[in-house]
C-alpha positions as a Markdown table, in Angstrom:
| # | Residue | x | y | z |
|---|---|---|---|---|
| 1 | Unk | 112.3 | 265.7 | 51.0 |
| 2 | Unk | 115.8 | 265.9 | 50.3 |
| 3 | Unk | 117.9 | 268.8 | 52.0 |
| 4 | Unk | 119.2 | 270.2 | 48.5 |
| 5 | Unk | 115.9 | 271.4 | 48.7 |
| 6 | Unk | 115.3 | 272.5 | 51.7 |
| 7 | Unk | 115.6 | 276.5 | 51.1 |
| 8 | Unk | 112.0 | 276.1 | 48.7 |
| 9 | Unk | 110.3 | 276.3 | 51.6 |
| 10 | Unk | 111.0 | 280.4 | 52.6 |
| 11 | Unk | 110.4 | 281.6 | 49.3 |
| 12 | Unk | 107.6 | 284.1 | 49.2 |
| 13 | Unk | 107.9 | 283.9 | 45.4 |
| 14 | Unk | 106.3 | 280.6 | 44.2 |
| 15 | Unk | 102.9 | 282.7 | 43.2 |
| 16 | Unk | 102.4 | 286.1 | 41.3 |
| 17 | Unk | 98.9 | 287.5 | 41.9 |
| 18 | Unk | 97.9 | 288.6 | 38.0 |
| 19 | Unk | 94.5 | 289.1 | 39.3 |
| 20 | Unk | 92.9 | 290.3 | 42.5 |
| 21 | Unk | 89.4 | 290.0 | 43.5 |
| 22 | Unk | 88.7 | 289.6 | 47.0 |
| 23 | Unk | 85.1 | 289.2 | 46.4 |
| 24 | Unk | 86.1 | 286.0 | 44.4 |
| 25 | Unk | 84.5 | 282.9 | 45.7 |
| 26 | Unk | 87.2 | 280.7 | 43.4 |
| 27 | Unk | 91.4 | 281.4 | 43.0 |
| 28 | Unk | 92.9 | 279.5 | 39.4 |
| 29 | Unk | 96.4 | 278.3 | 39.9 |
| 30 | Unk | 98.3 | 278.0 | 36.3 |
| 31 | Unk | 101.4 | 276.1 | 36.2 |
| 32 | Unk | 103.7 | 276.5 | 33.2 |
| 33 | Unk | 104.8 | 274.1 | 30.5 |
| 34 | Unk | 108.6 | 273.7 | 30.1 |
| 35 | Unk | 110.8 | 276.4 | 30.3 |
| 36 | Unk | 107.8 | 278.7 | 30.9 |
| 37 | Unk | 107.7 | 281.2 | 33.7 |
| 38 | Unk | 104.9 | 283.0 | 35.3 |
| 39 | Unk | 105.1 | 285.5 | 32.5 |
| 40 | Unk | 103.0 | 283.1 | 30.3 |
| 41 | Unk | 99.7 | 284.1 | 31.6 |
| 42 | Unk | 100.3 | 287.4 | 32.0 |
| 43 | Unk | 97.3 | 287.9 | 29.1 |
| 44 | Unk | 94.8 | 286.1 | 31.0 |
| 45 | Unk | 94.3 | 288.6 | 33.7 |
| 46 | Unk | 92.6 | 291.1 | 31.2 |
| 47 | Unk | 90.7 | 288.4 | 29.1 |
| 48 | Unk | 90.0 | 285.8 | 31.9 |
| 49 | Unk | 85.8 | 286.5 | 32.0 |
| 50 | Unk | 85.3 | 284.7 | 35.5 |
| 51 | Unk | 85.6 | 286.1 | 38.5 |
| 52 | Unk | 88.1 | 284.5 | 40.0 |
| 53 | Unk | 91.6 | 285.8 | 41.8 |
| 54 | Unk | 94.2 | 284.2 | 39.0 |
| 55 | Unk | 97.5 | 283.2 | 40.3 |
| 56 | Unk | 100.5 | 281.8 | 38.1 |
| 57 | Unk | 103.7 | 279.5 | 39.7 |
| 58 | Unk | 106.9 | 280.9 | 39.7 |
| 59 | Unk | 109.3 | 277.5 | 39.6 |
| 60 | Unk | 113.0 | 277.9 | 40.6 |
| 61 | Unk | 115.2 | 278.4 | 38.0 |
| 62 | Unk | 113.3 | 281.8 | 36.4 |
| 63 | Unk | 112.3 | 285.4 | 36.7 |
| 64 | Unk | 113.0 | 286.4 | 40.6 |
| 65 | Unk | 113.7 | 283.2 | 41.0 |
| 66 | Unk | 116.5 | 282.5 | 38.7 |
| 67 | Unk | 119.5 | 281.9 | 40.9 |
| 68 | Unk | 117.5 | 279.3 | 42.7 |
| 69 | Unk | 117.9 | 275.4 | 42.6 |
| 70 | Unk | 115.8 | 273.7 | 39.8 |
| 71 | Unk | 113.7 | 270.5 | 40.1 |
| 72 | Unk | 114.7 | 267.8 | 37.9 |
| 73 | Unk | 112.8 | 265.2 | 39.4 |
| 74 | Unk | 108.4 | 265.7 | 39.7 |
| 75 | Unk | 107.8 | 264.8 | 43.2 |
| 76 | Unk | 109.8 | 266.8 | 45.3 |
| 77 | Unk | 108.7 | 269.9 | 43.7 |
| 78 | Unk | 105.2 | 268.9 | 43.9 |
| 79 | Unk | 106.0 | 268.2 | 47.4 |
| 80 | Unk | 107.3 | 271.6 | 47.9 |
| 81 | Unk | 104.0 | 272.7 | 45.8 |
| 82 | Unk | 101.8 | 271.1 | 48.1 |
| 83 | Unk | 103.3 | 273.3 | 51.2 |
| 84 | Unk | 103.6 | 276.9 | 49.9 |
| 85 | Unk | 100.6 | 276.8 | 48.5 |
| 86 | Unk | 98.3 | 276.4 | 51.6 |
| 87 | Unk | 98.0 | 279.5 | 53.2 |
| 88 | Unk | 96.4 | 279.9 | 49.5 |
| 89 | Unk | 94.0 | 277.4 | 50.0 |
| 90 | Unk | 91.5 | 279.3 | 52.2 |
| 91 | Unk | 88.7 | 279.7 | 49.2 |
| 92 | Unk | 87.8 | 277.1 | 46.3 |
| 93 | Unk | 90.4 | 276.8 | 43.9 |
| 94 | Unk | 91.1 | 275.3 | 40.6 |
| 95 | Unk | 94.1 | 274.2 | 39.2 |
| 96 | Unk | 95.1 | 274.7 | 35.4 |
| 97 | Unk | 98.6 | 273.5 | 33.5 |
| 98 | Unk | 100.1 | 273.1 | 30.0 |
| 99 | Unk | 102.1 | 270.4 | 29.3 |
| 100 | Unk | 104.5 | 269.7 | 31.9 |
| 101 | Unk | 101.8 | 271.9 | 33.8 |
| 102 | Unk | 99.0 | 269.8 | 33.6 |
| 103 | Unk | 101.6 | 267.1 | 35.2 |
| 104 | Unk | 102.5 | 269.1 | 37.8 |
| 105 | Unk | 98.3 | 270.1 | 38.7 |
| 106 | Unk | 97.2 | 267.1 | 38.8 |
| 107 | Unk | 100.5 | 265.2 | 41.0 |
| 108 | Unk | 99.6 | 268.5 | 42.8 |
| 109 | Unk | 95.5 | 267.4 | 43.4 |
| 110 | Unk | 96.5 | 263.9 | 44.2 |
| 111 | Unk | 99.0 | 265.0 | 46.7 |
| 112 | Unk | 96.5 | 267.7 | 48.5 |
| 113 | Unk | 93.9 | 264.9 | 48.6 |
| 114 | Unk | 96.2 | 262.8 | 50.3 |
| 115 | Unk | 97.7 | 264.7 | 52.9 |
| 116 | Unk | 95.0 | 267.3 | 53.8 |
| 117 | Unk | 92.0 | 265.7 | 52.6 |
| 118 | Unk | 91.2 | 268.7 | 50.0 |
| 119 | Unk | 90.7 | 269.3 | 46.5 |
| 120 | Unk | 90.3 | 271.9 | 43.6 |
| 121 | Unk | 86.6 | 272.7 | 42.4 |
| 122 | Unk | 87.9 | 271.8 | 38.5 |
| 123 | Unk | 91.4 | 270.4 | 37.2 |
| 124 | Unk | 92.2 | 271.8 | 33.4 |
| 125 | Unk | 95.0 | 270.0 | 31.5 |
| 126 | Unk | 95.9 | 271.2 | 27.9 |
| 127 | Unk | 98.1 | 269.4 | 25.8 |
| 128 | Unk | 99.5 | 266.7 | 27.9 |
| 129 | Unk | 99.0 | 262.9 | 27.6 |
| 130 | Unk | 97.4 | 261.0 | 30.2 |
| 131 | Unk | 99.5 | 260.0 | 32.9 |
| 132 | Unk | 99.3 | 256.5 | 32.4 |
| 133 | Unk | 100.2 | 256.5 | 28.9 |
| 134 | Unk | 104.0 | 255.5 | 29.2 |
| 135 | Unk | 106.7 | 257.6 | 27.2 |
| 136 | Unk | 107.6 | 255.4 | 24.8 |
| 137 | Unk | 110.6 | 258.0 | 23.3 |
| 138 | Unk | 114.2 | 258.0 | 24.6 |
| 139 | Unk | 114.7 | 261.0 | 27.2 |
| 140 | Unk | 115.7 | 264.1 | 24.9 |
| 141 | Unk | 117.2 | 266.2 | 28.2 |
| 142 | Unk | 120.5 | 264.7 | 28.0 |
| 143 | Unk | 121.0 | 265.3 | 24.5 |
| 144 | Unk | 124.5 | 267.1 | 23.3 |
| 145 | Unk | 123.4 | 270.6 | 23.4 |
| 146 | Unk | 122.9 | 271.1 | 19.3 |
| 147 | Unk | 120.9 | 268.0 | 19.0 |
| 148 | Unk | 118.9 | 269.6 | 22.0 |
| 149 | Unk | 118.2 | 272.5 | 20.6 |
| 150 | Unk | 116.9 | 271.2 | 17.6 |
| 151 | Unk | 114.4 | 269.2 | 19.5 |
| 152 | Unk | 113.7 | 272.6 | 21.6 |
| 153 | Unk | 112.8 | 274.3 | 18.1 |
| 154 | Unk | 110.6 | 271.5 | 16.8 |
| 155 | Unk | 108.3 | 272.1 | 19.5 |
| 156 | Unk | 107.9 | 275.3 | 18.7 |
| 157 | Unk | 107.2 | 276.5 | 22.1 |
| 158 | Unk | 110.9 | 278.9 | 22.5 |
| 159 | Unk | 111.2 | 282.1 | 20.4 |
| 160 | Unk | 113.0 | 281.4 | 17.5 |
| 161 | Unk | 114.9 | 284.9 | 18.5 |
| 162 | Unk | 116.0 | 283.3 | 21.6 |
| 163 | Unk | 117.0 | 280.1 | 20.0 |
| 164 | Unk | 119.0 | 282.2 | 17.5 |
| 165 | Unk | 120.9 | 284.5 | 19.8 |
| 166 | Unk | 123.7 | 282.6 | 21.9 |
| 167 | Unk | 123.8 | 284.3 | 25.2 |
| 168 | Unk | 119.8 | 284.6 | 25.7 |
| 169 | Unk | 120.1 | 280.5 | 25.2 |
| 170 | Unk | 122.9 | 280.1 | 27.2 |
| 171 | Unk | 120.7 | 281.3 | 29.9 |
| 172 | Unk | 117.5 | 279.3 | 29.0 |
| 173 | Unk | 118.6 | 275.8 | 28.1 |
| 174 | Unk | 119.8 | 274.5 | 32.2 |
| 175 | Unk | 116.1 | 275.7 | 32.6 |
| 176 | Unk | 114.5 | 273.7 | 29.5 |
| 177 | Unk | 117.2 | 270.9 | 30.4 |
| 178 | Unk | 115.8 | 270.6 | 33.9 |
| 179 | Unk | 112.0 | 270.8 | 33.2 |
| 180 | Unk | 112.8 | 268.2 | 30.5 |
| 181 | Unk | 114.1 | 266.0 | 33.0 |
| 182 | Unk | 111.3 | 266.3 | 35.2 |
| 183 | Unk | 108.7 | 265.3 | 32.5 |
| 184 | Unk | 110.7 | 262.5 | 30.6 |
| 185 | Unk | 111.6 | 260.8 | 34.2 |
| 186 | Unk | 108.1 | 261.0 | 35.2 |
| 187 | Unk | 106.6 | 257.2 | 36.7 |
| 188 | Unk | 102.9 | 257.2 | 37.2 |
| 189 | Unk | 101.5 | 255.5 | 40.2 |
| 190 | Unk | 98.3 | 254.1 | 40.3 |
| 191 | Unk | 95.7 | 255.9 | 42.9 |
| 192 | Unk | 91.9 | 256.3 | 42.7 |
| 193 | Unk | 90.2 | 258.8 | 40.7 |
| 194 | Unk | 90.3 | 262.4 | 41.7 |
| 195 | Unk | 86.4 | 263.3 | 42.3 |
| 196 | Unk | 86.5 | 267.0 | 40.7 |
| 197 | Unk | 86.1 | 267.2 | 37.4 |
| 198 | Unk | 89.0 | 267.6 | 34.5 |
| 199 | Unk | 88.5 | 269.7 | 31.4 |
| 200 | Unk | 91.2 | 268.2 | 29.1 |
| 201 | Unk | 92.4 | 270.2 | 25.7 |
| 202 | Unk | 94.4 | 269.9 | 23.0 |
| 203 | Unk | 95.7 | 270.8 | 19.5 |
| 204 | Unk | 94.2 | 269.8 | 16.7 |
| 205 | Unk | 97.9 | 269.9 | 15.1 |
| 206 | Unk | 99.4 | 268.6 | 17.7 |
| 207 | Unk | 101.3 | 265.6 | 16.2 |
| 208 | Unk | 102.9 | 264.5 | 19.7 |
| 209 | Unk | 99.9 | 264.8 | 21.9 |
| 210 | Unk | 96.6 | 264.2 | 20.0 |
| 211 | Unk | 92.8 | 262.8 | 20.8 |
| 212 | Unk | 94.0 | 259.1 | 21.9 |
| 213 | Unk | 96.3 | 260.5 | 24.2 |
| 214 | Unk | 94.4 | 262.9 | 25.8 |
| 215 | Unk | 90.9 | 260.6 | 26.3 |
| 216 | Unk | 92.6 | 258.4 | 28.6 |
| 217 | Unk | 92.4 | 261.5 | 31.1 |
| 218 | Unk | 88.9 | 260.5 | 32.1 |
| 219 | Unk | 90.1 | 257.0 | 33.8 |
| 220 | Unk | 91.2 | 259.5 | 35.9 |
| 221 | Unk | 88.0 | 260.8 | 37.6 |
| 222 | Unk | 84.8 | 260.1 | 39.1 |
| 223 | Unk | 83.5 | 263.4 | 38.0 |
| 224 | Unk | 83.0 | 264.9 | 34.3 |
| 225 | Unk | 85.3 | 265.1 | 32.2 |
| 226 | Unk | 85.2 | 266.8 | 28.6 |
| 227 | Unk | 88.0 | 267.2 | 26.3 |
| 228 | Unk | 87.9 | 270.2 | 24.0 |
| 229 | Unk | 89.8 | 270.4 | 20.7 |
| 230 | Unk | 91.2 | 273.9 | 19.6 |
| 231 | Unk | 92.9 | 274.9 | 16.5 |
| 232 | Unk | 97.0 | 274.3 | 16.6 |
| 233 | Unk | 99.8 | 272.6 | 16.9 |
| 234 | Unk | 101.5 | 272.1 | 20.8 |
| 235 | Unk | 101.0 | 275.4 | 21.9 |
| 236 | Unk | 97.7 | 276.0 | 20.6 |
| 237 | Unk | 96.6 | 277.7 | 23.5 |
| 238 | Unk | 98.3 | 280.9 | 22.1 |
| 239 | Unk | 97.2 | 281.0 | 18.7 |
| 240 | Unk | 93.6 | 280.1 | 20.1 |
| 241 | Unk | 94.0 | 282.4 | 23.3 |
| 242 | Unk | 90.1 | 284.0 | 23.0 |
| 243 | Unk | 88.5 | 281.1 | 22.3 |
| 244 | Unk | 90.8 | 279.1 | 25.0 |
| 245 | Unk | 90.0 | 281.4 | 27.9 |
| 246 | Unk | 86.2 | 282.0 | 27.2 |
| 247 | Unk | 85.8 | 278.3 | 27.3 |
| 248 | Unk | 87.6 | 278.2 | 30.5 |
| 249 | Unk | 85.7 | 281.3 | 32.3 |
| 250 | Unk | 82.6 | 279.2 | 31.0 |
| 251 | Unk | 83.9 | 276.4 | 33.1 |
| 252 | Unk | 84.7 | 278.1 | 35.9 |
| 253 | Unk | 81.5 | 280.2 | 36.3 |
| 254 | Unk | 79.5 | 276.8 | 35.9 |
| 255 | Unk | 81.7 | 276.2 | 40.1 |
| 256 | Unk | 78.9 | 276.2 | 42.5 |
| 257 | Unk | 79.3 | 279.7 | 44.4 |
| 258 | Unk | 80.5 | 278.6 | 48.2 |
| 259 | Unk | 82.7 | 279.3 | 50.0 |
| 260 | Unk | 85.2 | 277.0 | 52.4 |
């Protein structure tokens, strides 16, 4: 782990609690898509049907968070993932991400599994290829900033008030820039099969991440895997927010009821 890094590792902030149940017999990590904070799932808490204890990341770079160092590479913050979020660990647990989320959950599983031996009870990815599917477009985080915020808005996923109002996006774009960079210079390395089962979705609009790149996520475990369609483009998951999260409380009730 490289030193620039080092101060990760006292932050009490990597994890907002948006749902407490200490009865719970499960705990859901979410981890946001690019440029997202833990903000994103602020909705879930009320609508979420399972009983579990839902927790969302807090990545350097945003909210409490802001003047801290950003990631710009995948491994070392997964590496800094895989510390912090042990004391956490003491229940089952699940792990759910969009996008550059669903990268980060299941780097996270693999890494878990290999140096503790442990793994979540279900991994959810929504709209993010499978790993092994190479990017096969040039890197869009080094852009010249205009050309970079046009690609920003053709995604759809920034308000178009924030892209339209200088200062707000003076403050947003190092974030996007960063969590850009930590997607595009993602490199998959081969590993067996995670044996907890992954619930892939996607957006049946989604031009940039569709049905043949998200099938491919079932080389990628022993267990079950499904893959759920919603209606929407990248960010389906907020037009299609009811229907989302009662098919992932159905999931998550259908965990066995144990405890660690």
């Amino acid at each position: 782990m490289s030193s620039q890094y080092s101060k990760v590792f006292s932050s009490d902030s990597w994890f907002a609690k948006l749902r407490s149940n200490p009865e719970s017999s499960l705990r859901l990590f979410c981890f946001p898509y690019a440029g997202g904070s833990a903000t994103i799932y602020r909705d879930w808490q009320s609508a979420l049907k399972a009983p579990v204890e839902l927790y969302s990341a807090q990545l350097p770079g945003r909210g409490v968070r802001m003047r801290e160092l950003m990631f710009t590479r995948l491994s070392p913050m997964v590496d800094a993932i895989s510390q912090v979020i042990l004391p956490y660990l003491d229940k089952p647990f699940a792990f759910f991400g969009h996008s550059m989320g669903g990268l980060i959950g299941f780097e996270l599983a693999r890494a878990l599994r290999k140096k503790h031996g442990i793994r979540p009870e279900f991994l959810f990815v929504s709209g993010r290829r499978a790993p092994q599917i190479s990017l096969i477009d040039p890197p869009t985080y080094n852009l010249p900033e205009s050309e970079f915020v046009e690609e920003v808005r053709r995604l759809c996923g920034t308000p178009k008030e924030i892209l339209d109002h200088s200062e707000l996006l003076e403050m947003v774009l190092p974030v996007l820039r960063a969590d850009f960079e930590v997607v595009e210079t993602y490199a998959y390395a081969p590993e067996p099969p995670l044996d907890c089962p992954i619930a892939v979705f996607g957006g049946l609009q989604d031009e940039g991440v569709g049905r043949e790149a998200l099938e491919p996520w079932r080389e990628q475990t022993s267990s079950k895997f499904t893959m759920n369609m919603l209606p929407g483009d990248h960010f389906f998951l907020h037009r299609s927010l009811p229907l989302f999260l009662q098919m992932i409380s159905e999931y998550l009730i259908s965990v066995p009821n144990r405890r660690v």
